[in-house]
VODO-788419 format. One record per residue (C-alpha): residue number from 1; x, y, z; chain. Coordinates in Angstrom, 2 decimals, always signed. Example, Ala and Ser with C-alpha at 12.3 -4.5 7.8 and 13.67 -1.06 7.14 Angstrom:
BEGIN
SITE seq    east   north      up mol
SITE   1  +12.30   -4.50   +7.80   A
SITE   2  +13.67   -1.06   +7.14   A
***
This chain:
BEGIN
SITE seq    east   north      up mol
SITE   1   +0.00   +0.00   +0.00   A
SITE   2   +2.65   +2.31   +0.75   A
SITE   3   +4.78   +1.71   -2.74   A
SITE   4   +1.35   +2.44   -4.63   A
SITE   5   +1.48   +6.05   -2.98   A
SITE   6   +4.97   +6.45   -2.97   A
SITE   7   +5.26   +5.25   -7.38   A
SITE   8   +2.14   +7.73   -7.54   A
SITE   9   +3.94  +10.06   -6.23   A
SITE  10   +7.19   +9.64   -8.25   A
SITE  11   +4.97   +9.08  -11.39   A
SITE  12   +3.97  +12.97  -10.99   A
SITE  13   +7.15  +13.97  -10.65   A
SITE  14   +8.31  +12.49  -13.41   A
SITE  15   +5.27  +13.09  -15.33   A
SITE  16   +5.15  +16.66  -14.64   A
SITE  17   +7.92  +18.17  -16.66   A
SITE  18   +6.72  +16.23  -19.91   A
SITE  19   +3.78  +18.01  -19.34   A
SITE  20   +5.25  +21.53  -18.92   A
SITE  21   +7.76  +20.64  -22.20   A
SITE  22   +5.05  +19.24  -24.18   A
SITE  23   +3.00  +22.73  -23.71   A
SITE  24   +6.33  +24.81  -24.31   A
SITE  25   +6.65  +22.94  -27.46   A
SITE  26   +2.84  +23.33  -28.55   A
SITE  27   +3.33  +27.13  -27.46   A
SITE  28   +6.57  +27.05  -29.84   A
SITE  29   +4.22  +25.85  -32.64   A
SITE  30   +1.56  +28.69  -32.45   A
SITE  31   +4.23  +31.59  -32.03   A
SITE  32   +6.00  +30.14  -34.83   A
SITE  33   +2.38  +29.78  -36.67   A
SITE  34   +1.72  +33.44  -35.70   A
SITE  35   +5.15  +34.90  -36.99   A
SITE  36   +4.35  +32.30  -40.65   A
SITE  37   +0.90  +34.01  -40.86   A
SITE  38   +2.29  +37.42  -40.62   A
SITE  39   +5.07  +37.55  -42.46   A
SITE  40   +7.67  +37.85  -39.93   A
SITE  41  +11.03  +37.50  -40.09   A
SITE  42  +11.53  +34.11  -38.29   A
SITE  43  +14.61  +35.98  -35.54   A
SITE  44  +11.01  +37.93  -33.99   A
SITE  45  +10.70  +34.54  -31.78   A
SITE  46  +13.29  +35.27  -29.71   A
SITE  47  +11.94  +38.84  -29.67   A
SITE  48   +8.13  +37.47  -28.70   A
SITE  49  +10.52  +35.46  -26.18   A
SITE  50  +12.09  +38.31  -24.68   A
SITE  51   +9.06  +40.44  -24.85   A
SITE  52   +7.17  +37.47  -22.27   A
SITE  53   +9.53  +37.31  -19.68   A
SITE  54   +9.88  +41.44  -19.64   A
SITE  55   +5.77  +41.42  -18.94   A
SITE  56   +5.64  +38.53  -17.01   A
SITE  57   +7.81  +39.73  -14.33   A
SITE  58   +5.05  +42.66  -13.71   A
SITE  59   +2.09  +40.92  -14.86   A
SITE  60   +2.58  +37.76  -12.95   A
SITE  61   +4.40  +39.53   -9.65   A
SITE  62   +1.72  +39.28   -7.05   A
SITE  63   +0.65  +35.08   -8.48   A
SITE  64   +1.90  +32.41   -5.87   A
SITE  65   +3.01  +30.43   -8.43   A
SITE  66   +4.81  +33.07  -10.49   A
SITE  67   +8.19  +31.25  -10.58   A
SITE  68   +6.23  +28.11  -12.09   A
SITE  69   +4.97  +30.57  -15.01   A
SITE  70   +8.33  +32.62  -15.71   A
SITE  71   +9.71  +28.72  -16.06   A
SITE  72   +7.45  +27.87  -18.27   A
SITE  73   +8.27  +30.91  -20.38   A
SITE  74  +11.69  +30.52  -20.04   A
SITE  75  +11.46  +27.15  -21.77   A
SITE  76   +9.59  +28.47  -24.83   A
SITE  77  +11.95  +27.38  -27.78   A
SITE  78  +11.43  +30.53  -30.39   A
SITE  79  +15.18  +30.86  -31.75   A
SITE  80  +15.30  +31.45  -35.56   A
SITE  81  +16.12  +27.88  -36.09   A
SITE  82  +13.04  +26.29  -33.92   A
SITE  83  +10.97  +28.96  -35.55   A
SITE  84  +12.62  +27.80  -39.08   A
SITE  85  +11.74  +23.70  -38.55   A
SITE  86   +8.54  +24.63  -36.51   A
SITE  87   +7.22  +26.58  -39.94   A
SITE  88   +8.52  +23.84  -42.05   A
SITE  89   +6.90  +21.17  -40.06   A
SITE  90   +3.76  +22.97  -40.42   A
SITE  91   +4.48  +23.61  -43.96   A
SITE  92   +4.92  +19.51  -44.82   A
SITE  93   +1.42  +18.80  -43.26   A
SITE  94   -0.39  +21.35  -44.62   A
SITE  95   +1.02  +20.04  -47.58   A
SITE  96   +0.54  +16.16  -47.14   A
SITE  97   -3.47  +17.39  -46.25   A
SITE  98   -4.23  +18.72  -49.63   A
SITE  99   -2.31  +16.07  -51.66   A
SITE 100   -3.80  +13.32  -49.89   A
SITE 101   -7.50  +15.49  -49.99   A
SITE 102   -6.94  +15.68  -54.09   A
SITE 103   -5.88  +11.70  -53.96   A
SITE 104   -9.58  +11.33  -52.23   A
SITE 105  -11.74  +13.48  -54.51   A
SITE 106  -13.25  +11.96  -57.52   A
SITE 107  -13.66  +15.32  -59.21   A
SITE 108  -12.27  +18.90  -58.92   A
SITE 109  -12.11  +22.32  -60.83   A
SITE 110   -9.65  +24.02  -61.44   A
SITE 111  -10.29  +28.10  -62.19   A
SITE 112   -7.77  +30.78  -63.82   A
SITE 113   -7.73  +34.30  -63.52   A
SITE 114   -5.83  +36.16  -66.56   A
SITE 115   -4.62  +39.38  -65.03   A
SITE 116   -1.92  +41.77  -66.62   A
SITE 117   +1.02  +42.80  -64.48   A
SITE 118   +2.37  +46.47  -64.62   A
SITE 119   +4.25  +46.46  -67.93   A
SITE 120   +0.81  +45.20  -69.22   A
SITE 121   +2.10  +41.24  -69.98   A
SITE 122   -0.80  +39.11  -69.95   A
SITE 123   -0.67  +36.86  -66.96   A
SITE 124   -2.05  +33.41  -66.11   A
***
């Protein structure tokens, strides 16, 4: 009886950082997501980075569990690189989705605008 409480016990402790790395890393995704859909050059992470921990320290000042939250931001993975493989990640399914959406259809359309450009060229 007393193993079962002390295993649960080590079982949260060990269970408890995946959790906290697994949300840094989903938090790295929709920064990373944010900066894609924006157009931002992908260095801004460790900006957005820097940016969290300056608030944080006033925001979260008075919270008992403050130190637990400026962790958590700490861990945030948002260099240029991460941001760079995060995007591309993102990039691959998004792109696996619509191939393997056109492999399902039986039918589609395709539709084409001709537009001219600024030196008047015809465009397709």
């Amino acid at each position: 009886m007393c193993f079962d409480i002390l295993f649960e016990k080590e079982q949260t402790m060990f269970s408890r950082p995946a959790k906290h790395s697994k949300a840094a890393t989903i938090a790295s995704f929709q920064i990373s997501h944010i900066l894609a859909k924006h157009n931002k050059p992908f260095e801004d992470g460790s900006v957005v980075k820097e940016a969290f921990i300056e608030v944080g320290n006033t925001l979260f000042r008075d919270f008992k569990n403050e130190t637990e939250i400026m962790s958590a931001i700490r861990e945030l993975q948002l260099s240029r690189p991460t941001v760079t493989r995060r995007i591309e990640v993102m990039s691959q399914e998004m792109a696996d989705k619509v191939k393997h959406d056109i492999m399902e259809c039986t039918y589609f359309s395709l539709q084409f605008d001709k537009s001219t450009d600024m030196t008047d060229t015809a465009q397709l």
